[in-house]
N, C-alpha and C positions, 0 to 999 in steps of 0.2 A: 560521180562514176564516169559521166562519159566528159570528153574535151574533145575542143576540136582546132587544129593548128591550121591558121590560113596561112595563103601568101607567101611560103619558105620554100626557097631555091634549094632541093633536096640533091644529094646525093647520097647515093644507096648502099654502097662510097660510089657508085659510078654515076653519072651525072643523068637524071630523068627530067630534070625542068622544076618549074613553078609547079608546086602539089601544095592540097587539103589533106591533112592528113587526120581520121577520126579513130581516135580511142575511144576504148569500153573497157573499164578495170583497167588491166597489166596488160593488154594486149592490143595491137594495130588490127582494126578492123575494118578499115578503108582507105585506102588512098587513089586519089583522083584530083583530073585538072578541078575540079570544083567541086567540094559537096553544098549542096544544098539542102541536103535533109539533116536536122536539126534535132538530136532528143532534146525532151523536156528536162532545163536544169542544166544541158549543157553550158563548158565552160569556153570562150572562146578565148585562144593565146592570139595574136596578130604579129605572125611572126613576117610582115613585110619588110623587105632589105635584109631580111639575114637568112645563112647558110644555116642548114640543116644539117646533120650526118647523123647514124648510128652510134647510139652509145659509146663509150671507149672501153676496149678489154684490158686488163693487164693482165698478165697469165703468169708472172714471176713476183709473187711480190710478200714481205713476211710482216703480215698484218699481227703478228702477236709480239715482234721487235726481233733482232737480231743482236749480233756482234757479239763481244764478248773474248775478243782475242788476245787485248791487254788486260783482261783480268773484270771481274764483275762488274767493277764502277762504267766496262764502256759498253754493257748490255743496251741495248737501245729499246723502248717502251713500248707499246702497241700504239695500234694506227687509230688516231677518230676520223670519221667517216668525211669530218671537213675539209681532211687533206685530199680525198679522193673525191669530192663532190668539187672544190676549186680547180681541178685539171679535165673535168670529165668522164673519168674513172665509174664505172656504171656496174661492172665486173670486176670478179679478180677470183685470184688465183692465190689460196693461202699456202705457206709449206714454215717447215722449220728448216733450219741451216747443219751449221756444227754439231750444233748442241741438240741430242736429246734428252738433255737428264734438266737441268734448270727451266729446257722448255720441254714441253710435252704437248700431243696428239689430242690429248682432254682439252687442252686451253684452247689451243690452234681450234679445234671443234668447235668451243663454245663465243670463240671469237668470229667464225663464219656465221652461228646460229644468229649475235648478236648486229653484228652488217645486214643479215638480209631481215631482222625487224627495224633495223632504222629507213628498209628502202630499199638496197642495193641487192645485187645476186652476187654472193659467192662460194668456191666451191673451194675442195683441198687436195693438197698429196699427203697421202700417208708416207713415213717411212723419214728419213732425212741423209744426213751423209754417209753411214756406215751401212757396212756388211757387218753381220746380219743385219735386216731390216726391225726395225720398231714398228708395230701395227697394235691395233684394237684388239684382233679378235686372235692373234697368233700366225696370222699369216696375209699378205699382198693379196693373193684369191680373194677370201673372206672380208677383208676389209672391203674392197672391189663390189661385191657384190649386195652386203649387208650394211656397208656405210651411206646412208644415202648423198652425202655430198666429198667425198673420195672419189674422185674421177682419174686418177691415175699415183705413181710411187716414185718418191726423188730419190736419186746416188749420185754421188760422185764419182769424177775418177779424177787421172791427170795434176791432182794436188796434195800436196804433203799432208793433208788432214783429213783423207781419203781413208778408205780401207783396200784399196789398191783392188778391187775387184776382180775376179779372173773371166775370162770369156764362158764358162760355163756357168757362174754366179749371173753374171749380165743374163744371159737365155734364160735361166729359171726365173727370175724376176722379169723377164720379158714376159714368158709365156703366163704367169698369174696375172700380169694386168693385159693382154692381150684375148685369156681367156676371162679373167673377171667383166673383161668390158663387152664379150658378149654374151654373157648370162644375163648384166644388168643393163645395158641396153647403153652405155655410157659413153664408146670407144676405147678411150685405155690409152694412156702415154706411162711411156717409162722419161721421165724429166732426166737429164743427165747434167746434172752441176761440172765444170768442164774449168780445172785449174789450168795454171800456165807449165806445166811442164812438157818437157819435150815431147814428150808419148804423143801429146792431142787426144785427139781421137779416131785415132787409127784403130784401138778396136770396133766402135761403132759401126765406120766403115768393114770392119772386116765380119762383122756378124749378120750385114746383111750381104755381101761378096760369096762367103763361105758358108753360110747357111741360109741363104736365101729367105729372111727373116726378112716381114713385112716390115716396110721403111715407114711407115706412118705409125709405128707406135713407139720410135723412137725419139726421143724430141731434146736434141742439145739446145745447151742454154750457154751463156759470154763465150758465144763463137769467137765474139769481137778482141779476147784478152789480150794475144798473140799477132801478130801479122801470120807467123805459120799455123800456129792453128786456125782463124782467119780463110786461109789459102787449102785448107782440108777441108773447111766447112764448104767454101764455096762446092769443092766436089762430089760433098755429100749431096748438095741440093742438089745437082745435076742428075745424082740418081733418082732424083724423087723426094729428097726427103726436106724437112723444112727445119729451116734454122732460127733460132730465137737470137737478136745482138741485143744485149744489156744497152739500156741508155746510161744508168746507172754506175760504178764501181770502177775496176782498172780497163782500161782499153787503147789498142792502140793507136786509133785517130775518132774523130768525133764520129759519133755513130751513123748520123745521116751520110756521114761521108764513105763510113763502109759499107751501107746501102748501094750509094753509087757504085762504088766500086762492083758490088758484088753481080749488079744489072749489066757495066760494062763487060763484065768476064763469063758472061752468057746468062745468069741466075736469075729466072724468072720470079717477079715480086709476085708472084703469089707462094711463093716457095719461102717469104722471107715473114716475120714477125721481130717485133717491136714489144722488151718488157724492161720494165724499172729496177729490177733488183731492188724496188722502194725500199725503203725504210731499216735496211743494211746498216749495221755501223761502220761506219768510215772515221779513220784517223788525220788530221788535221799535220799537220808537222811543217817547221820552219827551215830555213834554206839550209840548214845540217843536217836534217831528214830527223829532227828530234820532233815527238808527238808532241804538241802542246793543247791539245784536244779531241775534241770530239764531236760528229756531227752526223745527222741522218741521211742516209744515203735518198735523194727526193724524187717525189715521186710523179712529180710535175713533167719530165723531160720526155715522154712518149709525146706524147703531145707536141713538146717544143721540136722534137727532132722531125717532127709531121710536117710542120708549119714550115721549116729549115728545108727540109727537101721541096716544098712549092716554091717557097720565095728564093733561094739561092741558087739549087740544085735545078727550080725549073721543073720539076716533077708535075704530073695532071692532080689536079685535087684528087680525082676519085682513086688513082693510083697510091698517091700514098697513103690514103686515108684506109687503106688495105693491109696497110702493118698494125693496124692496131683494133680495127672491124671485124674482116671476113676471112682473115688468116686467123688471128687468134681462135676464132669461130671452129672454123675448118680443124685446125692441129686438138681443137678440145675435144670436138664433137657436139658442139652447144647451136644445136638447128634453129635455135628462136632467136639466137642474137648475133649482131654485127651486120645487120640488114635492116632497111626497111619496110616490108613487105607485109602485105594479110597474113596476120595470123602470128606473124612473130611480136616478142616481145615488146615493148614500147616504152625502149632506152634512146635518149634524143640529146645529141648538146647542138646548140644553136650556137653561131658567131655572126661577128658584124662581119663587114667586107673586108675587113683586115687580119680577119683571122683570131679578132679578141673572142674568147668566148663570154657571150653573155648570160644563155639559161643554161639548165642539165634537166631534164627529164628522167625518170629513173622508174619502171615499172607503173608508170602512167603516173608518177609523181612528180611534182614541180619539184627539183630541191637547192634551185637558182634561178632567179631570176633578176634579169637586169643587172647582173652580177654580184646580185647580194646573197650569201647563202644560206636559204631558208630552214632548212635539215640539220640539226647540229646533234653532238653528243649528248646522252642525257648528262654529262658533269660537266659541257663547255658551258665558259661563263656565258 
């Protein structure tokens, strides 16, 4: 039950020092320059020479498989937990894409139920690309409220496989997860899948402009598709609101680069989050632009684009380790994670000085160590 992590250079993502860090079950129960008090049966990790942070969130990611745009055969599978316990992944964030009818809200469900018995925490969006919405109970409210791990509702706009939303369909699906999420204590994001067409998301912007609709329960997502859309989001965040860049899928330059970008041009990185679009199908194609496959969109690159902004870009650890900790945290409403602290949950990946990671901690569970990963599927070989 209890463990206790010596000796690890903690960042909270922001940088506190050499800490002891003691859990009890799922939970941080102390940390200090030293514990010396000991339960009986305690486990000791000796995490000396290596970096500490907070768990990893991903807040975009379709654990039950995606794609499906060339026809059934390029549906892509659902996630085991191996591929999210080798990058860090501690969180997530389930939804469906296009498709509501081959996928469904039942599986997507029973796929979150089965993540957080192998370890992990994660939660869902009801609803997926179209208008009207697809829910459980008959409506975005109800789901919100009665679904225990429905924390907010996806739509699209901006892309040819949209339902082209109008600005009063946007507001009433605002105001159901704005109000569902203070009934059930959750926050409430309206996720907004964000194609490349010229529009952007200029209504976004315009619903909070002309209706003074609160900026924090809106939450676009492949801000990065576009350079112009890109160049809107940046202005989104300047009012407040925070942007999600895909590491993931189509983009216009590599994503830590439009991090920088978006800090040069005023955008405060707490305003910015980091998600994979993991496990997307992506199409493969040769120097004619003919498909000759297929392949998972991965889910590994939150991470990698972490690491890319300290080593290249120069960024502080504790800074960038903000795109994917205490921002993801913040835009969910998930007050126990993307921190270190008493009380909160006790999600941990350890690296060496180079930024390899070696363990994952996951609700006060070892599920890597030394970089071998302990936790696997019940059907991985």
């Amino acid at each position: 039950m209890f463990k206790l992590i010596k000796n690890a250079h903690v960042y909270s993502p922001d940088k506190v020092g050499k800490k002891d860090i003691l859990i009890a079950g799922e939970k941080i129960l102390s940390v200090e320059d030293t514990v010396s008090w000991q339960p009986p049966g305690c486990e000791i990790i000796d995490a000396k020479g290596k970096i500490l942070t907070p768990g990893l969130i991903d807040q975009h990611i379709h654990i039950t498989g995606a794609g499906g745009k060339l026809g059934y055969h390029s549906m892509t599978p659902d996630i085991p937990i191996e591929e999210l316990i080798a990058c860090g992944t501690t969180t997530v964030v389930g939804m469906l894409g296009t498709d509501g009818v081959a996928r469904s809200l039942n599986g997507l469900y029973a796929k979150v139920k089965a993540l957080e018995q192998e370890g992990i925490t994660a939660y869902m969006l009801t609803s997926y690309f179209g208008i009207p919405p697809i829910t459980f109970t008959g409506s975005v409210l109800e789901d919100m409220i009665l679904i225990d791990k429905v924390i907010g509702c996806k739509v699209a706009i901006s892309d040819p496989r949209a339902s082209f939303p109008t600005e009063n369909e946007l507001l009433k699906l605002l105001r159901e997860v704005h109000v569902g999420g203070l009934t059930s204590g959750k926050g409430g994001i309206l996720h907004v899948h964000l194609g490349g067409l010229e529009s952007g998301m200029q209504v976004l912007i315009d619903l909070v402009n002309n209706y003074e609709f609160p900026v924090e329960h809106i939450s676009p997502t492949h801000v990065g598709r576009t350079k112009h859309l890109f160049d809107q989001a940046v202005g989104f965040a300047k009012m407040g609101g925070m942007i999600d860049i895909s590491t993931g899928g189509t983009k216009f330059d590599l994503p830590f680069k439009q991090v920088v970008y978006a800090l040069e041009k005023g955008v405060p990185i707490e305003n910015i989050t980091l998600s994979s679009d993991g496990n997307a199908g992506m199409a493969k194609k040769d120097e004619n632009g003919k498909v000759t496959g297929f392949y998972k969109a991965p889910v590994s690159e939150n991470l990698e684009n972490v690491i890319l902004l300290i080593k290249e870009a120069g960024l502080h650890v504790g800074q960038a380790f903000k795109l994917i900790t205490t921002n993801p945290a913040k835009n969910l409403s998930l007050k126990n994670k993307g921190k270190i602290a008493v009380g909160a949950d006790a999600d941990f990946c350890l690296f060496d000085s180079d930024f390899t990671l070696t363990d994952v901690i996951a609700r006060g569970q070892v599920m890597m160590k030394e970089k071998q990963i302990i936790k696997k599927n019940a059907f991985s070989k």
